[in-house]
N, C-alpha and C positions, 0 to 999 in steps of 0.2 A: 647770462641766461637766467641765474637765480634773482638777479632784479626783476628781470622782465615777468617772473612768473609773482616774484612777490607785491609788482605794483598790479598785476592782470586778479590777484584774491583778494586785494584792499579795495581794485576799486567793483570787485562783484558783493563783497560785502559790505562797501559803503551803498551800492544799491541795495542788494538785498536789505542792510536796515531803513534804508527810506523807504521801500514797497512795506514791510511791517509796518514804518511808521503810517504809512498810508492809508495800510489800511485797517489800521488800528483807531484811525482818528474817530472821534468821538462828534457825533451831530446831531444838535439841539438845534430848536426852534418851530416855525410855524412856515410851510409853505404850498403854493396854490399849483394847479393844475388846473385844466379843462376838457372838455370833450363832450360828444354831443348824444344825449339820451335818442329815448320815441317821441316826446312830447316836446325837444325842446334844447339847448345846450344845457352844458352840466357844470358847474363851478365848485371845486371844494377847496377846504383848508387842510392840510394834512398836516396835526404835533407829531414832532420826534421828539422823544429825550433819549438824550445816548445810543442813539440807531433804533431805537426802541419805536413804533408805531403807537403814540398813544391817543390818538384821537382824531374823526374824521368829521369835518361840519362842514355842510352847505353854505353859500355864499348864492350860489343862483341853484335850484333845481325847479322845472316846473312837470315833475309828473303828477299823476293821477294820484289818488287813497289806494284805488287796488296796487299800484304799481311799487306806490312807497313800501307796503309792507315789505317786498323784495330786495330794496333798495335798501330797511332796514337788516335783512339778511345778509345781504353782500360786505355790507360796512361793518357789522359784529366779526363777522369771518377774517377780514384782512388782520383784522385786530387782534384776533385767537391764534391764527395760524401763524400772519406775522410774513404772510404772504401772497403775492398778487395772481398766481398762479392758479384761481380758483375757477370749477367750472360756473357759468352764468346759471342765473335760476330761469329754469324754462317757465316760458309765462311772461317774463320781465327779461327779454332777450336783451331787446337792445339798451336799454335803459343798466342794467346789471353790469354789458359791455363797457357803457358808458363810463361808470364808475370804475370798473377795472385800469381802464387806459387814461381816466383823469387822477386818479393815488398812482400810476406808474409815471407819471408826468412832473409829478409832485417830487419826488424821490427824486427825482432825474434833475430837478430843481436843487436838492438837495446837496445833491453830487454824492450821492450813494449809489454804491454796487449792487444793481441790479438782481443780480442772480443770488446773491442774499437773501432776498425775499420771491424765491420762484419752487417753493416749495411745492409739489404739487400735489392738492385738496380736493377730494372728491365729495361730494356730498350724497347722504340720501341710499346709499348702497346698503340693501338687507340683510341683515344678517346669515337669515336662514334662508331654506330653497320651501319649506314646508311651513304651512299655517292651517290652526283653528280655532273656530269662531261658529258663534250661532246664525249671526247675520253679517253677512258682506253685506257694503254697498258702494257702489261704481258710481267716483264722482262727490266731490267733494266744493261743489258749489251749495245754494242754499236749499234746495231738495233734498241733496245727502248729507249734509249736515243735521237740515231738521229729520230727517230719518233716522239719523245713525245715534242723534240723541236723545232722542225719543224710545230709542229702542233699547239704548242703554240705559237712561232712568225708568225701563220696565223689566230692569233684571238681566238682561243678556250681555252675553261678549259680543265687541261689535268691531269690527278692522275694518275702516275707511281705505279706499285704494283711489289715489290719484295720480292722472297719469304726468299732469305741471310738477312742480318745486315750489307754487303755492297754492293755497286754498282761495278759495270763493270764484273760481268758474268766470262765467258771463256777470254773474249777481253783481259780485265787486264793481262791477266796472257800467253798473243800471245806473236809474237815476233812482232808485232805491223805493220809490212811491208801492206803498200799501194801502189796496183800497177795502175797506168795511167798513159797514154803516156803523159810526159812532156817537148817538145820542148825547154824550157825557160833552164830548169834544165839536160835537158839532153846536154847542147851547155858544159856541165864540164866533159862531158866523152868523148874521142877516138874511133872513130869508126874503127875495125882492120877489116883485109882482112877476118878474122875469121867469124865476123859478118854480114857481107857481105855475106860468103859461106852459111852460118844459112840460112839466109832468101828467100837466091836463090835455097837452099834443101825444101824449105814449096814451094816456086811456081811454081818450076819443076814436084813433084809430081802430079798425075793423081787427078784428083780434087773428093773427096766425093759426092757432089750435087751443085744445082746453087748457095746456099749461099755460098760453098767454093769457088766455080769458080769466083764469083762473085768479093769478099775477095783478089783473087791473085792478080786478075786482076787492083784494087785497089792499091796492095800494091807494084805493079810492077810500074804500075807511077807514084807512088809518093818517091819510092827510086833511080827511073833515075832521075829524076829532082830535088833528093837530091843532088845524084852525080854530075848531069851536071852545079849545082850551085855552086862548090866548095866544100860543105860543108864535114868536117874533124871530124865534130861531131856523137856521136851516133844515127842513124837513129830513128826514131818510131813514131806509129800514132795508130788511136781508131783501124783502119783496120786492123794492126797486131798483137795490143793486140787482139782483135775481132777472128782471124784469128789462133794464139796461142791456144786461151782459147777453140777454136771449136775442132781442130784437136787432142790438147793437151786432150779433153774429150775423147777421140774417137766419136766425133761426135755424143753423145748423148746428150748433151747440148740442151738448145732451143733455138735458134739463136735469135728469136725477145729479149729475156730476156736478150740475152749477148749482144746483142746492145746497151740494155740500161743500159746497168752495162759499158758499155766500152765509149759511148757516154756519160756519163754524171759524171764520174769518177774524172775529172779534176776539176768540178765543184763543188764535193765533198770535195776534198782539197783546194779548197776556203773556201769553206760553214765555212771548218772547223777549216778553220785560223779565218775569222768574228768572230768567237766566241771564239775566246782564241788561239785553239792551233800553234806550233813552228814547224817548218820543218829541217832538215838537208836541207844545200843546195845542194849536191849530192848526186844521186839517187843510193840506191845499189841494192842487188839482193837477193832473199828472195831462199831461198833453193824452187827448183823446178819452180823455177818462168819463167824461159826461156830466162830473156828479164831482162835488168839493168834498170828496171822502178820503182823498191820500193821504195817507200816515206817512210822516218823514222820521228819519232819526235825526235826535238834536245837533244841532249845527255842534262842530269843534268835533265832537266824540265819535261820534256815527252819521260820517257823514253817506252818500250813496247807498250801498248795499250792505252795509260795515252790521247791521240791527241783526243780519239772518247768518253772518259769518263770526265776524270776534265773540261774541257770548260762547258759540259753538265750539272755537280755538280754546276758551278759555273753560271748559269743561271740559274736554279730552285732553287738555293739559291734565286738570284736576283730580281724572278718575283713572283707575286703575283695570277698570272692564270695556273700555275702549281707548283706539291704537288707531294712528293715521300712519299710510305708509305712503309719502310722496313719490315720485319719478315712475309709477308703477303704474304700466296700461295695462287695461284686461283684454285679451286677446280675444278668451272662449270662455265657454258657460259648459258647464261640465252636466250633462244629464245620466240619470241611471233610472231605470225602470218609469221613465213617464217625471222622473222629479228633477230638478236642481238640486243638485248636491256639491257645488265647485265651481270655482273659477279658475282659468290658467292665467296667467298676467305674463306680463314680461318687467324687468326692473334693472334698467341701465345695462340691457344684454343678457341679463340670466333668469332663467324661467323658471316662474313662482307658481306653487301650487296651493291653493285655499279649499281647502275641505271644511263644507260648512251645509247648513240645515235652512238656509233661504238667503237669499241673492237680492238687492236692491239696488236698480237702474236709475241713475240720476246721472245720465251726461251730456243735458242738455239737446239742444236740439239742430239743428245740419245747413243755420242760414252762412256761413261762411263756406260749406261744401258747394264749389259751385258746380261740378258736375252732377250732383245731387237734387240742388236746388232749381236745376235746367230738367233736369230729368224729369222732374215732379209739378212744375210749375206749370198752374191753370189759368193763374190771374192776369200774368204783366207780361208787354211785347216783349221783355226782355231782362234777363237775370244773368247774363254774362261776367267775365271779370270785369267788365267796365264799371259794373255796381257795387259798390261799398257793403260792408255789414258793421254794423255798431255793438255787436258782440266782443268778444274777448276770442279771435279766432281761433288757438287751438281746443277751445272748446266746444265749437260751435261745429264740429266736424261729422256728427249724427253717429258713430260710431259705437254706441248704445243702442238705436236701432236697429244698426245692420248686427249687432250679438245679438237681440230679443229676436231676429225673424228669422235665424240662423237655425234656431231651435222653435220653428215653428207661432211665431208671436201674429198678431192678425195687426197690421197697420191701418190707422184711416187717416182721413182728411189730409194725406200726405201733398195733396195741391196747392191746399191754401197758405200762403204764403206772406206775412208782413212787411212792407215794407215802412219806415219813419219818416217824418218829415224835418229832424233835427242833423242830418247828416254833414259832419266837416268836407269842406270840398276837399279831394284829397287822399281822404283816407276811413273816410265812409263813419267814424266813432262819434258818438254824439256828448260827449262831456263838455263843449264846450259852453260858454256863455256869452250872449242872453242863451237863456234854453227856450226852446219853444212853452216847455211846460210851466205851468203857475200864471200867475196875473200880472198886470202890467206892462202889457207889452203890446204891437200888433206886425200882422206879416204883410211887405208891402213888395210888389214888383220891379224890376229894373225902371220902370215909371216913376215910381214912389209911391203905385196907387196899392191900398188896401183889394185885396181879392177874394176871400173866403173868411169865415165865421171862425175865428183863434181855437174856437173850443169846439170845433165840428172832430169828428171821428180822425183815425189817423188816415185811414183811404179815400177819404172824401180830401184831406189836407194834401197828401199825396198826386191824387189826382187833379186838384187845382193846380200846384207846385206846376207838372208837368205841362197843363196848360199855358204858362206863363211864357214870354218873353225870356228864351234858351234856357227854360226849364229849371229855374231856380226862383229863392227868394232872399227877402232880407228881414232878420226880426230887427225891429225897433225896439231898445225898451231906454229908462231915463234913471235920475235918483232918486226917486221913488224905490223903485226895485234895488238897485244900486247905488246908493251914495259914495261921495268920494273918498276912497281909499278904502273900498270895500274890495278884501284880500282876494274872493273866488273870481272877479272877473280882470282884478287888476294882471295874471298873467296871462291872460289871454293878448292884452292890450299890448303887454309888452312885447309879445308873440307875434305881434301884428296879423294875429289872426280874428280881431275886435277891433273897431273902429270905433274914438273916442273923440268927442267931441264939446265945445262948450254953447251953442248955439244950434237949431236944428238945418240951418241954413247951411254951417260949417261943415254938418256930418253930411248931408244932403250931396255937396259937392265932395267930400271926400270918398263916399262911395259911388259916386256918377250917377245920383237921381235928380229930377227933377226937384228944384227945393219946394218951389208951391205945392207941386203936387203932395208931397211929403208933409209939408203944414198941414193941408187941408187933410190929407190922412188922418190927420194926431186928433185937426180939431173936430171932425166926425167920431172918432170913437168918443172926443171927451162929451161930449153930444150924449152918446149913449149914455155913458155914465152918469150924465143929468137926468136920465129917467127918456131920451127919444128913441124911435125904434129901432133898431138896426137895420140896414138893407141887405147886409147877409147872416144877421139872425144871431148875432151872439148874445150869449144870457150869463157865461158866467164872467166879473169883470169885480175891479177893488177902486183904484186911485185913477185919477187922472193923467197924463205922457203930459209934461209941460217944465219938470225941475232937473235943473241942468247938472251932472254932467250927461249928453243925452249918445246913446252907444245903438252900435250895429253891426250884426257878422251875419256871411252869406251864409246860404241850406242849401243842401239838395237831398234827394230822398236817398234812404241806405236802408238794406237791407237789414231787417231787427229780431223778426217771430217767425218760426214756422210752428206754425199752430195742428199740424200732424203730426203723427207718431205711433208710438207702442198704443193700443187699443187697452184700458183698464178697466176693471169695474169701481163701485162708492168703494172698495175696502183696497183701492191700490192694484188688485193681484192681476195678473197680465194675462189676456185671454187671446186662446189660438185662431186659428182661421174658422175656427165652427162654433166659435162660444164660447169655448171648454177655459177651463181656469188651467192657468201650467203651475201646478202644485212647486210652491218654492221657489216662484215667482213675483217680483213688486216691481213699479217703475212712478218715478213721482219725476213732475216737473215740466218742462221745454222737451220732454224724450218722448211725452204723453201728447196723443190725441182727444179729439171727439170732446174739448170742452168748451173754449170760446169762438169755435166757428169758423164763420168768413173773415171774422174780424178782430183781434184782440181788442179788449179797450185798453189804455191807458190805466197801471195799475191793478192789473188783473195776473200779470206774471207773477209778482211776489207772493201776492195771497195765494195762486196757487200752488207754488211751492213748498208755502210753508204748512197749506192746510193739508194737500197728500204728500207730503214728504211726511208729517206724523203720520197722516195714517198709515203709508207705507211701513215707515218704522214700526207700528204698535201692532199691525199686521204681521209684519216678518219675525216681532219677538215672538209674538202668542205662537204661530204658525211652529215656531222651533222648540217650543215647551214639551 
């Protein structure tokens, strides 16, 4: 019996020391995982040294700039904590997911114990239940950033509240175009006889009221006295943006509002270099934009929206009188005797109180609410979830509305409604490439035939689109725009969401069009571009479609602007159903009505954000002094 029990503890501790040695062992090296983002599958490398997680690198990812920022969150974390256990960053759901289940995959490669690393990390939880500040502001895309720090380089304490796990909203995720007239920057463009005929078709016309009379009259002396000084360069001025942005609404716009979105526009792309961001030196032209005034951020650094959010990140890094609090919705708007004086938030389940002296509404505006965007819509047979939106949806939920009217805020224009003509079939986002917007390219139908004018309005693009043979289109563009092994379109290609081809014949059949008719497309626009006239009127154009590699991906329209909202005055402050100002009140951005009408243009969101996002800001400090 005493055998039997001395050989049953030799051999539990010859196991027991093999489970120690087991799992004691030590694991070095480098190994992969995979799994599949928003955008895309996900590839990484994951170093171990001695169980140790020391490093995580891509091998394939293909998301967006807004989404990487996230993406750069997730992968710092595993690394901190040392744990895969973490919650995702809201905003960059699936993508965040993504990466979570390709480093557990990795591990599992590894032959490491799991639950080693299942620490569990929460992120973003407040500290306190109570907060003050002079200015709140709701919304931390490019309105409330350029509010919040504007407000805080005028002296104030300022506590951004968002309700994602990152910054920059819908912005990040634009095609980032800023439109003001740039005299400096526009001396790098040609002015063609084209442009000329444009602007002398706006002053010809019978004038709408004294503001457009006004406008022509304006912009008539100041393009002779372009001419009469020689000048070879692209024309423009606040007048014609001004002028544009009225007509191009149909004249439902509010003229004082676009004065000051068009006056003080330039100023904004200052504002905005002061604090970090990078420019392209020449100006391109934003789909629907009308006018070669878009300001880009430079390639590599700022690329999309990146000019009105990182400078912003990297000042509230910087300063000690403003405070971002992520994962934190605002529920209510706290009023006492007629004023603003609070917000209620919620922040991962525990309710947050902000007692403060004015309040700024920046979240955006409610094209991804589709019971909302049904509700309100004047324009299109149909706004159902069958229609995409090209926003950043959980921004795009109008939620800032419904707090502003909650306490009385007076809404308008809440019908007019945007839709785009760059929309991914699928899933409504428009980053892909070609993009409709910039030069070198044209839209042609399941035919191959060109249909409407590249640089017509977006509803006008829109409404052709729908015309068309089952209601879509295809942008053409070549290497000219894209030469071979240019990074932004090569994932798309891979994606097999772009069509790539080395002859125009090849791409022709690879997308199912007609290949003549498709030649005969290329060689009509290159037509124009020799100085013939267009038969559907385009004027603004660069190079020639002829140098190979020559590329193509389908459109369909997607929901982009709603151009109503919280009702403002020039100074931001948000007025009720009778006029009246609601004292310690501001709202800047996509959450604003009553500025560009029936119609956005192309490049008229950023500038406006950035131009009433300061004011709102410099508003809401003074206001709390």
């Amino acid at each position: 019996m005493k055998k039997i029990i001395l050989l049953l503890l030799s051999t539990f501790m010859l196991f027991s020391c093999a489970k120690k040695a087991e799992e004691s062992k030590s694991v070095s090296g480098e190994f992969t995982g995979e799994s599949t983002g928003f955008n895309g599958p996900i590839k990484l490398k994951t170093t171990i040294t001695d169980n140790k997680i020391e490093k995580i690198e891509f091998i394939e990812n293909y998301e967006s700039f807004g989404v990487q920022r996230a993406i750069n969150i997730i992968t710092n974390e595993i690394i901190e904590q040392q744990s895969i256990n973490l919650d995702v960053v809201t905003g960059a759901t699936f993508a965040t997911r993504g990466i979570l289940s390709a480093v557990e995959k990795s591990l599992t490669e590894a032959g490491l114990d799991l639950e080693k690393y299942n620490t569990k990390y929460s992120r973003g939880e407040l500290d306190s239940q109570k907060y003050e500040a002079d200015v709140v502001v709701i919304g931390a895309g490019g309105a409330g950033m350029s509010a919040a720090v504007t407000a805080a380089q005028n002296g104030s304490k300022v506590i951004v509240i968002e309700k994602l796990g990152i910054t920059g909203g819908s912005t990040i995720f634009s095609g980032g175009a800023y439109n003001a007239a740039d005299t400096t920057r526009g001396q790098l463009t040609e002015m063609t006889d084209k442009n000329i005929a444009a602007i002398n078709k706006l002053l010809e016309k019978e004038p709408n009221d004294e503001y457009e009379k006004k406008l022509q009259s304006d912009v008539k002396s100041q393009l002779e006295k372009h001419i009469s000084e020689g000048n070879k360069w692209l024309f423009d001025s606040k007048e014609l943006h001004a002028l544009q942005t009225y007509s191009g609404g149909d004249y439902q716009g509010n003229p004082e509002l676009i004065d000051v979105m068009v006056n003080n526009a330039l100023d904004g792309v200052d504002w905005l270099e002061s604090v970090g961001a990078k420019w392209e030196e020449k100006l391109g032209s934003a789909t629907g934009s009308l006018w070669q005034r878009s300001h880009y951020g430079i390639k590599g650094e700022f690329p999309n929206g990146a000019p009105e959010i990182l400078p912003a990140e990297k000042y509230i890094a910087e300063n000690d009188n403003i405070e971002l609090h992520l994962y934190t919705k605002a529920v209510k708007l706290v009023v006492e005797d007629g004023k603003i004086v609070g917000v209620k938030a919620d922040n991962k389940g525990k309710e947050i109180e902000y007692s403060t002296k004015s309040v700024v509404i920046a979240t955006g505006g409610f094209g991804a609410n589709v019971e909302m965007r049904e509700k309100y819509n004047e324009q299109w047979d149909n706004l159902g979830v069958g229609i995409g939106c090209s926003n950043q949806n959980p921004s795009a939920q109008g939620e800032g509305i419904i707090l502003a009217e909650e306490v009385g805020a007076n809404l308008v224009d809440m019908g007019l409604i945007q839709l785009h003509p760059n929309g991914e079939v699928g899933t409504g986002m428009m980053m892909g490439q070609p993009h409709t917007s910039g030069l070198n390219r044209i839209f042609v139908n399941n035919n191959g035939d060109r249909f409407v004018a590249e640089d017509s309005r977006r509803d006008v693009l829109v409404n052709a689109i729908y015309a068309q043979p089952e209601g879509n289109m295809w942008i053409i563009a070549d290497g000219n725009r894209y030469p071979e092994g240019d990074d932004l379109i090569a994932n798309y290609v891979t994606l097999n969401k772009t069509f790539k081809a080395d002859t125009v014949e090849e791409l022709a059949k690879m997308i199912g069009v007609n290949p003549e008719n498709l030649q005969a497309s290329i060689d009509a626009y290159n037509e124009v571009v020799d100085g013939k006239e267009d038969e559907f009127g385009l004027k603004t154009f660069d190079k020639k479609l002829g140098v190979a590699p020559f590329y193509a991906a389908k459109r369909i329209p997607t929901v982009h602007h709603t151009m109503g909202g919280i009702q403002i005055n020039t100074n931001a402050e948000v007025l009720n159903t009778n006029g009246e100002v609601i004292k310690g009140l501001y709202a800047a951005g996509e959450v604003t009505g009553d500025i560009h009408g029936a119609n956005r243009l192309g490049g008229n969101a950023i500038v406006d954000i950035v131009v009433f996002g300061r004011i709102a800001g410099q508003s809401a400090s003074e206001y709390s002094k």
